[in-house]
DRENMARKE-81751 format. One line per field, with one value per atom (N, C-alpha, C): residue number from 1; x, y, z. Coordinates in pm, 1 decimal. Example, Ala and Ser with C-alpha at 12.3 -4.5 7.8 and 13.67 -1.06 7.14 Angstrom:
// residues 2
seq: (1,1,1,2,2,2)
px: (1319.0,1230.0,1320.0,1285.0,1367.0,1290.0)
py: (-569.0,-450.0,-330.0,-225.0,-106.0,3.0)
pz: (780.0,780.0,780.0,708.0,714.0,787.0)
END
This chain:
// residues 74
seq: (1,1,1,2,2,2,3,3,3,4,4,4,5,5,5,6,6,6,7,7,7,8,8,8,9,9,9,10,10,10,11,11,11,12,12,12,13,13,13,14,14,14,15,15,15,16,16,16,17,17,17,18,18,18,19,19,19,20,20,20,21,21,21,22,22,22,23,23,23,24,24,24,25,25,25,26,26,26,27,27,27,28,28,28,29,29,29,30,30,30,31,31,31,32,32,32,33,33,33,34,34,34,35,35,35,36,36,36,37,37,37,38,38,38,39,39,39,40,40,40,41,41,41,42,42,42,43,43,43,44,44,44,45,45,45,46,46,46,47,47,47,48,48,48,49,49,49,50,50,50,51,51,51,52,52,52,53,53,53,54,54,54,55,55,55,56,56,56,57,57,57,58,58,58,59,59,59,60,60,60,61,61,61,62,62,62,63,63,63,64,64,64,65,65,65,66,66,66,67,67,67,68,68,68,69,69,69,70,70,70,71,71,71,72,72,72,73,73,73,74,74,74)
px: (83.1,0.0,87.9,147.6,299.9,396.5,381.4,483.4,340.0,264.3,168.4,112.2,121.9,115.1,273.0,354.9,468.4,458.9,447.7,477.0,345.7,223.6,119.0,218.1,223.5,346.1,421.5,461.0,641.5,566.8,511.5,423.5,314.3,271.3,190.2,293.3,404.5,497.5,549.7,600.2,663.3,544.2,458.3,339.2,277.8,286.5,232.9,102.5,25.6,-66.8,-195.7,-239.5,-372.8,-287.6,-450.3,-406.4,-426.2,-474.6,-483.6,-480.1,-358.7,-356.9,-399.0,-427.7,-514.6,-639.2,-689.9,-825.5,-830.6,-759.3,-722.6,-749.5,-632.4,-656.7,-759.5,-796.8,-936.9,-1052.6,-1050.3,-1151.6,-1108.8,-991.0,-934.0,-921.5,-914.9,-961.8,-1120.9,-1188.3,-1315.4,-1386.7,-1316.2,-1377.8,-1299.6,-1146.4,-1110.7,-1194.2,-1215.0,-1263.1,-1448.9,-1501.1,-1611.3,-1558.3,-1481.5,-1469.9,-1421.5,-1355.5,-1292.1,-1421.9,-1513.5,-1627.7,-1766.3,-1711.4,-1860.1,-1842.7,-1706.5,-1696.7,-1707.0,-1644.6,-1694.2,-1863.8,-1884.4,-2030.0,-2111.1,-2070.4,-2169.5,-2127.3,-2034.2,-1920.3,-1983.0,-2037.6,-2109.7,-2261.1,-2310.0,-2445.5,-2497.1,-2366.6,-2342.2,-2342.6,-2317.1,-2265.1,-2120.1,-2135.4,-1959.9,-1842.0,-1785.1,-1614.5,-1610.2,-1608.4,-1585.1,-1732.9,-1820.9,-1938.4,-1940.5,-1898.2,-1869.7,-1766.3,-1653.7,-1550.8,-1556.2,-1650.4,-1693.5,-1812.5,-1854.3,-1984.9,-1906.6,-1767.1,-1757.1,-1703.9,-1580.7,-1522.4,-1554.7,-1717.3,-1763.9,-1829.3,-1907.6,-1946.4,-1789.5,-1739.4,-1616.4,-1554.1,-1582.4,-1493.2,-1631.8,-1735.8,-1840.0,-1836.8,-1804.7,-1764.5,-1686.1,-1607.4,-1464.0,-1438.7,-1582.3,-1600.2,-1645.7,-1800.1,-1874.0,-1765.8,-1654.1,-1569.7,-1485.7,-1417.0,-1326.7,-1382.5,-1559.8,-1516.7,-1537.2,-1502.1,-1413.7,-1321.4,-1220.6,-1086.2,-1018.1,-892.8,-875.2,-725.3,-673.4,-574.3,-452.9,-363.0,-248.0,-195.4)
py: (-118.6,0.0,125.5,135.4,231.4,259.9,134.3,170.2,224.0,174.8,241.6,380.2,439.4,574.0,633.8,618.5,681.9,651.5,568.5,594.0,640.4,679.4,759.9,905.2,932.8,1051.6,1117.1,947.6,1090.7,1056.7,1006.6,1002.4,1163.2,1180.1,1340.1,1445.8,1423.6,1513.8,1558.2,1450.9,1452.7,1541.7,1525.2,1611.0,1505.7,1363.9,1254.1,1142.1,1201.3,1118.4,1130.6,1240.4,1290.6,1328.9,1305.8,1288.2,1436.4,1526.4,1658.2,1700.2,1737.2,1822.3,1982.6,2007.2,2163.2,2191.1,2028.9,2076.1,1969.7,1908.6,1898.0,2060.3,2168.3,2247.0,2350.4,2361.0,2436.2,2348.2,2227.0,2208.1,2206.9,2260.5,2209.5,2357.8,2485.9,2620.5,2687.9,2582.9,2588.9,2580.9,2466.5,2432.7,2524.0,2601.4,2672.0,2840.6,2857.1,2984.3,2990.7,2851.8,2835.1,2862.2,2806.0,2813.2,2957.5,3039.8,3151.2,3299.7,3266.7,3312.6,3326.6,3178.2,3121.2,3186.3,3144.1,3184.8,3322.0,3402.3,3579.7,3607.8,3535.8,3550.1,3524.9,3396.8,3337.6,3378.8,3459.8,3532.0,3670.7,3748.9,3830.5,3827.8,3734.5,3695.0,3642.8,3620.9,3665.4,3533.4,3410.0,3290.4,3316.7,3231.5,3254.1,3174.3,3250.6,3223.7,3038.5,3001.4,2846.2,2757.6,2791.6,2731.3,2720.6,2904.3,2924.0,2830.8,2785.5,2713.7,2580.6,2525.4,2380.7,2299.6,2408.5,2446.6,2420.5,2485.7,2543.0,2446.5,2392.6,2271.9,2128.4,2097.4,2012.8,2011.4,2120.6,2151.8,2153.0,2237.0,2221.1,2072.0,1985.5,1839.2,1809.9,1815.4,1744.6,1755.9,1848.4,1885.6,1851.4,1796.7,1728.4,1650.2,1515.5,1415.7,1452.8,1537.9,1569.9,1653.3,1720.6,1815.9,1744.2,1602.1,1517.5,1405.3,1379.3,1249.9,1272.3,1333.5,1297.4,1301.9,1318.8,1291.9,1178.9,1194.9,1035.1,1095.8,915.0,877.9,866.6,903.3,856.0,739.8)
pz: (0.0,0.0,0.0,91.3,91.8,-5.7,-112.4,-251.1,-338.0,-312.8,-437.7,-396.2,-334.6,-257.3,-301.8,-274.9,-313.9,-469.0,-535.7,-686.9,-733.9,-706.7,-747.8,-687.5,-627.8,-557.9,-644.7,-708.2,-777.8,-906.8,-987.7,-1089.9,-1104.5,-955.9,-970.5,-923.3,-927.2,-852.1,-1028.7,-1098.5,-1263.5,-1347.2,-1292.0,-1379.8,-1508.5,-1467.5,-1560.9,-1508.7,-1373.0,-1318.2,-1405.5,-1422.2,-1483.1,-1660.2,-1721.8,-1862.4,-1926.2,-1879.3,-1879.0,-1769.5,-1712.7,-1591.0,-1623.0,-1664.8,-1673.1,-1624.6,-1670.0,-1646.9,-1436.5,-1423.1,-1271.8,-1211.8,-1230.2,-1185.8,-1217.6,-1317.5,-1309.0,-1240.3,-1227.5,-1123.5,-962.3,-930.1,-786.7,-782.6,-846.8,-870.8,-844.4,-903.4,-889.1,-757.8,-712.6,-557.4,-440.0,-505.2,-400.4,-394.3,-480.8,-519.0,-469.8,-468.2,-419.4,-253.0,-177.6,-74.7,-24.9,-93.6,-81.8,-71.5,-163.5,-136.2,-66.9,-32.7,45.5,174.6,247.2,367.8,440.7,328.9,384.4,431.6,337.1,298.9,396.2,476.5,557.8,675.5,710.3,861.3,799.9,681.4,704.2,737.6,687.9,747.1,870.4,952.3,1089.0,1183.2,1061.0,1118.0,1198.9,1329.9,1405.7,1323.2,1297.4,1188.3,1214.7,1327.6,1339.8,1266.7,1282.6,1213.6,1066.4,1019.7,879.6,870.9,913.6,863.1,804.7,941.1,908.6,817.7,796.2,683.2,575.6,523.4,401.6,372.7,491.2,457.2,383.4,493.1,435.6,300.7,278.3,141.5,35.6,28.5,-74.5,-71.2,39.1,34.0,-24.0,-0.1,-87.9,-239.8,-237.9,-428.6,-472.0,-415.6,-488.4,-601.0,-503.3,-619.0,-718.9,-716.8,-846.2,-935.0,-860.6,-998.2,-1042.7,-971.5,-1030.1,-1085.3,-1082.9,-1146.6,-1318.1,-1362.1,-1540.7,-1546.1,-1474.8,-1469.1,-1466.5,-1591.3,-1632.2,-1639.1,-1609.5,-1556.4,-1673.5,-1657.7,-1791.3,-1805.0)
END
C-alpha cells in the first residue's frame, strides 16, 4: 500500500498522473474559489467564523467528487 502511494506521488509530482492536468486544476480552482467566497459571505451573514468554517469545509470536500469524477488517468 505504501509503494503504491509513493509511486502515485512521484508520478503526480513529474506532472504525468492525470491525462490533462489543466483541467485537474481548473476544477481544484473551482472548488477553491467556491470556498474563498462562500466563507466571507456566511461570517457576514453573521454565522460565528468556526461554524462558517466547518460548513464550508464540508461543502467544498463534498464537491470534490462531483468536480473530479471525469478525470482520467495517464
Amino acid at each position: 500500500m505504501w509503494e503504491m502511494f509513493l509511486n502515485s506521488l512521484k508520478i503526480f509530482v513529474k506532472g504525468k498522473l492525470f491525462r490533462e492536468p489543466g483541467q485537474v486544476a481548473r476544477q481544484w480552482l473551482i472548488g477553491f474559489v467556491t470556498a474563498v467566497v462562500v466563507l466571507p459571505v456566511l461570517v457576514k451573514l453573521g454565522v460565528p467564523l468556526w461554524l462558517a468554517v466547518v460548513v464550508v469545509a464540508f461543502g467544498t470536500g463534498a464537491l470534490q467528487p462531483w468536480l473530479f469524477r471525469n478525470l482520467k488517468y495517464a
